[in-house]
C-alpha positions in Angstrom: 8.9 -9.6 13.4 7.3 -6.1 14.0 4.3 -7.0 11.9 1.2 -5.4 13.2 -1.6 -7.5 13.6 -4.9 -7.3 15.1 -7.1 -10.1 17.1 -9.2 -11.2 14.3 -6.3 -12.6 12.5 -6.0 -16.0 11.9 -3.1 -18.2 9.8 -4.8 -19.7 7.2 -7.5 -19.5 4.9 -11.0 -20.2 6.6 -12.3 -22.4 3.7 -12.8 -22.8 0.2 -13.0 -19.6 -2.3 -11.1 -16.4 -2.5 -9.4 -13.9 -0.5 -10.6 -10.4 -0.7 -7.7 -8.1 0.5 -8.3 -3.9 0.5 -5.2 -2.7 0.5 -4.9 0.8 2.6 -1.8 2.7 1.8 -0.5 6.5 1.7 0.3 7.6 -1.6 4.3 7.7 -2.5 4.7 5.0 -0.2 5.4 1.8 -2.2 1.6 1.0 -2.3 2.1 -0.3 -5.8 5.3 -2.2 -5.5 4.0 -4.3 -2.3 0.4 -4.6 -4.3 2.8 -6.2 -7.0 4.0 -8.7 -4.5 1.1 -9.7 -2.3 -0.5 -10.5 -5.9 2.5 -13.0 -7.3 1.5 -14.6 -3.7 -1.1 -16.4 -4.5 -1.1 -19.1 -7.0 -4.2 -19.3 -10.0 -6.2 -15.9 -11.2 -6.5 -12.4 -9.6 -8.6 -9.6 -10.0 -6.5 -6.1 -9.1 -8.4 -2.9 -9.1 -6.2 -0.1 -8.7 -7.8 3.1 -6.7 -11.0 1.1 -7.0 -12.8 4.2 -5.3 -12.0 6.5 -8.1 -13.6 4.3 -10.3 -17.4 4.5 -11.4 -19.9 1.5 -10.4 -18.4 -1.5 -10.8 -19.4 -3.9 -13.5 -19.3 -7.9 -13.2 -17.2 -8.7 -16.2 -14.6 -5.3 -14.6 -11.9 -5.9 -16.1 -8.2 -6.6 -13.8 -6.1 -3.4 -14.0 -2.1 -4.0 -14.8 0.9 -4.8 -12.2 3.8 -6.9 -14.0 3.1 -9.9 -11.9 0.0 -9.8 -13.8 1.3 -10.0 -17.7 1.6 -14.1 -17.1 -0.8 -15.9 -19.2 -4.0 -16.5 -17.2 -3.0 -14.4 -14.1 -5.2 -11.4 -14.6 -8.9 -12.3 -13.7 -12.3 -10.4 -14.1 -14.4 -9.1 -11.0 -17.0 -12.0 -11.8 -14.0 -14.8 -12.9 -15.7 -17.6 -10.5 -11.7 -19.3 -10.5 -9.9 -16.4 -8.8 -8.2 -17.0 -6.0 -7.4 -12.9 -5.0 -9.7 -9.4 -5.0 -7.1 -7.1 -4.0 -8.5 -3.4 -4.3 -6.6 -0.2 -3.8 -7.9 2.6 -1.4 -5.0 5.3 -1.3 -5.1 8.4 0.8 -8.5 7.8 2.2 -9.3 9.0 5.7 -9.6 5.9 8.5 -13.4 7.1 9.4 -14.6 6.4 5.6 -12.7 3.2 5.6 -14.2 2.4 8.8 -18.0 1.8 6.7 -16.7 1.1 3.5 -17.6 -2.7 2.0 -16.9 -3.4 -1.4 -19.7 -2.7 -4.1 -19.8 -6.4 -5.5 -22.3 -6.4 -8.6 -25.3 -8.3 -8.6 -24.4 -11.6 -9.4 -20.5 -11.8 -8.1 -19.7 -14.2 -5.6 -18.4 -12.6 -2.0 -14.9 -13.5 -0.5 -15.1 -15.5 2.2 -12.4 -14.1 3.7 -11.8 -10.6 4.0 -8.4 -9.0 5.0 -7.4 -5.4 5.3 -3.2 -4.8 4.7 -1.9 -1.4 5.8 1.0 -0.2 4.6 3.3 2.8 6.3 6.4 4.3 5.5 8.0 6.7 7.3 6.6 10.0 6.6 9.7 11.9 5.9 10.7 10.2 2.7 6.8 10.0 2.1 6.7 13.6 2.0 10.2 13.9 0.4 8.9 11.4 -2.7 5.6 13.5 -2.7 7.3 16.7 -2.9 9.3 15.5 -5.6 6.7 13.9 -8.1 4.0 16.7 -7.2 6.9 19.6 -8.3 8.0 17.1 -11.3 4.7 16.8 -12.8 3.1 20.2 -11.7 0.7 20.4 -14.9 -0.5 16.6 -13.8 -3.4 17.4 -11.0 -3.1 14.2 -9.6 0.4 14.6 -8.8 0.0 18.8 -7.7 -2.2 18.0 -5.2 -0.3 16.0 -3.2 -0.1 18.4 -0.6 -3.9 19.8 -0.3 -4.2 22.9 2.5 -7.2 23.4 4.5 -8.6 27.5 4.2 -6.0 28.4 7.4 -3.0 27.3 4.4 -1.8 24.1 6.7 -1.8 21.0 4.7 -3.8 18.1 5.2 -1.1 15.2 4.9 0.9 15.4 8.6 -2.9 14.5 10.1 -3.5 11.8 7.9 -0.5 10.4 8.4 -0.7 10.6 12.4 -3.7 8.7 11.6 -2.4 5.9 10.0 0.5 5.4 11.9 -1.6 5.5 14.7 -4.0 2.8 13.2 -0.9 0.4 12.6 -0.1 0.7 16.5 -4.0 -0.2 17.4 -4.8 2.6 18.8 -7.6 3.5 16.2 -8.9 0.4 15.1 -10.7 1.8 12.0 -10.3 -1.3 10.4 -12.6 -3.7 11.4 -11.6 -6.1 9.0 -8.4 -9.3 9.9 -5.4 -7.0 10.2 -2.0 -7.1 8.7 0.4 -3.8 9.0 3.1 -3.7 7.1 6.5 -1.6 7.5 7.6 -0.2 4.0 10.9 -0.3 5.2 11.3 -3.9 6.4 9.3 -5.0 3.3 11.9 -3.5 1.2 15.0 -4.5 3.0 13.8 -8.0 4.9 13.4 -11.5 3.2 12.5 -13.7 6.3 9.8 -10.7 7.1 8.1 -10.8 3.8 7.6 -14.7 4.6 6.2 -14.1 7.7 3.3 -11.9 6.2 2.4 -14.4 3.3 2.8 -17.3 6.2 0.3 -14.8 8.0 -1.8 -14.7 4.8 -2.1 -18.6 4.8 0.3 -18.8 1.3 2.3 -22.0 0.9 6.1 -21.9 1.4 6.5 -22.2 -2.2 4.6 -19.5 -3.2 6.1 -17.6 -0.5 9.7 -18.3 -1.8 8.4 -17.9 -5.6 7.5 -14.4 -4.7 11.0 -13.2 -3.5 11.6 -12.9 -7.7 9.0 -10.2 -7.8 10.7 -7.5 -4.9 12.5 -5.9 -7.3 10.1 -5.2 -9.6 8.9 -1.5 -10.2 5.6 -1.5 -11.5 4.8 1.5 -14.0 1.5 3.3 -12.0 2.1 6.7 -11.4 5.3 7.2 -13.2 6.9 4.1 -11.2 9.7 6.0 -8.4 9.2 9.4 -7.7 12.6 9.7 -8.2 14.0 7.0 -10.4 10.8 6.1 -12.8 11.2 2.5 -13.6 15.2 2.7 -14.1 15.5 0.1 -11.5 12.6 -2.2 -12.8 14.5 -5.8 -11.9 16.5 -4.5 -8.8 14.3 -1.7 -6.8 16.5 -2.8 -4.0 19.5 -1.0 -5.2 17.0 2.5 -4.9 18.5 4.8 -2.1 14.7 4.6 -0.7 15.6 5.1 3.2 17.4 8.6 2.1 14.9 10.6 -0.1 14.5 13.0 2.4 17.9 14.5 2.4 17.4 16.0 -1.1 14.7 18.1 1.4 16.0 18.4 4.9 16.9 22.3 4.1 13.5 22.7 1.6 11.1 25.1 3.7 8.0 23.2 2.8 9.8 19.7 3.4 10.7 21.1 7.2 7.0 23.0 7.8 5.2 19.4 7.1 7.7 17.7 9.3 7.9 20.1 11.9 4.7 18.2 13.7 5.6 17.0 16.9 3.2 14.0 17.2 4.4 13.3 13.8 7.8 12.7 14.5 7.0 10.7 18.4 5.1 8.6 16.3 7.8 8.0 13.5 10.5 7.0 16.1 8.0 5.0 17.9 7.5 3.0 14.9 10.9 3.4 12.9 13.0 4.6 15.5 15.2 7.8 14.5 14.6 8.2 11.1 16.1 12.3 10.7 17.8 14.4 12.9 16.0 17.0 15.0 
């Protein structure tokens, strides 16, 4: 099923309470729209924290941030709701060595998960860098969005390293993640029913929930502007989005073709997606 896992793993649930899953993810990548579905996963209350690092000190009663799975009555839970069955955090765009000693700040009082699960996710870096390009020249006067492409003093931009990095944590050979394991390929999420329900059957989720949560793949939640290229135009059928082919709108762009020009980059992307753009 191409589903990367590492040794700790294990198929179900190791006893009563909640699942605590930090969700590591590249920016542009789909983080929000497979955060959207590993939520409607899991039956009962959830607690989401989006880019829970950017955040200032937790509080108990913190309240859930928004995904449309969340909008049913009762779904959305606080940090310290006793009842939830799901934590999920966001860390986006953080390098592998700070996630290597990061444990969530849990406030005084809030009950720990007892199980904890970290969920990579990796697309291909060209139409990473192709969506990136396009939202960070979109919204130039957002700083959020301009920076997407941050250069070290030499002028070379930090994003082809980090990347190496996490594709090179999804094949194991980095292991920064010292949590249960799951890697995830954006591109057979998107496109590949029968391997969604092998990564909620990894997660220990029902096959009802599992087949419950096939309704939610086509949502397009509304964090950061929804698609770099479509918005939220395809809310209710994101698998109609041409999301395999953003980078042809760049394959002639000069700064599209300087951060893909990395060797290791590109062994790495056909290692893990096969030929994904001519050379």
């Amino acid at each position: 099923m191409d589903i990367c896992m590492n040794s700790r793993q294990s198929e179900q649930p190791t006893g009563l309470g909640f699942t605590e899953i930090r969700f590591v993810g590249l920016r542009r990548s789909g983080t929000h729209a497979v955060q959207n579905w590993l939520i409607s996963l899991y039956d009962g209350s959830v607690c989401y924290l989006n880019d829970v690092t950017g955040k200032r000190a937790l509080k108990p009663d913190q309240p859930c941030d928004d995904l449309p799975t969340l909008r049913s009555p009762g779904k959305a839970a606080r940090l310290d709701d006793v009842d939830k069955n799901l934590l999920l955090y966001a860390m986006e765009d953080r390098r592998l060595q700070f996630l290597r000693d990061y444990h969530f700040p849990y406030p005084p009082g809030c009950r720990r998960a007892n199980r904890v699960v970290d969920v990579l996710l990796l697309r291909d870096p060209y139409n990473t860098i192709a969506s990136r390009l396009k939202i960070g020249r979109d919204r130039g006067d957002n700083g959020f969005f301009r920076d997407m492409f941050l250069r070290r003093k030499d002028g070379t931009a930090f994003f082809p390293q980090l990347w190496k990095n996490y594709a090179r944590e999804y094949l194991g050979e980095l292991n920064c993640l010292r949590n249960e394991k799951i890697g995830i390929r954006h591109d057979r999420w998107t496109g590949d029913a029968a391997y969604r329900d092998e990564i909620g059957r990894r997660l220990g989720v029902g096959a009802a929930a599992r087949a419950r949560a096939e309704a939610t793949v086509g949502q397009v939640p509304g964090w950061g502007f929804g698609s770099s290229f479509d918005a939220t135009r395809y809310h209710g059928k994101a698998q109609e989005m041409d999301l395999m082919n953003r980078w042809r709108r760049y394959e002639d762009d000069a700064e599209f073709r300087e951060l893909t020009a990395d060797a290791e980059l590109r062994e790495l992307a056909e290692r893990i997606f096969g030929v994904v753009i001519g050379r």
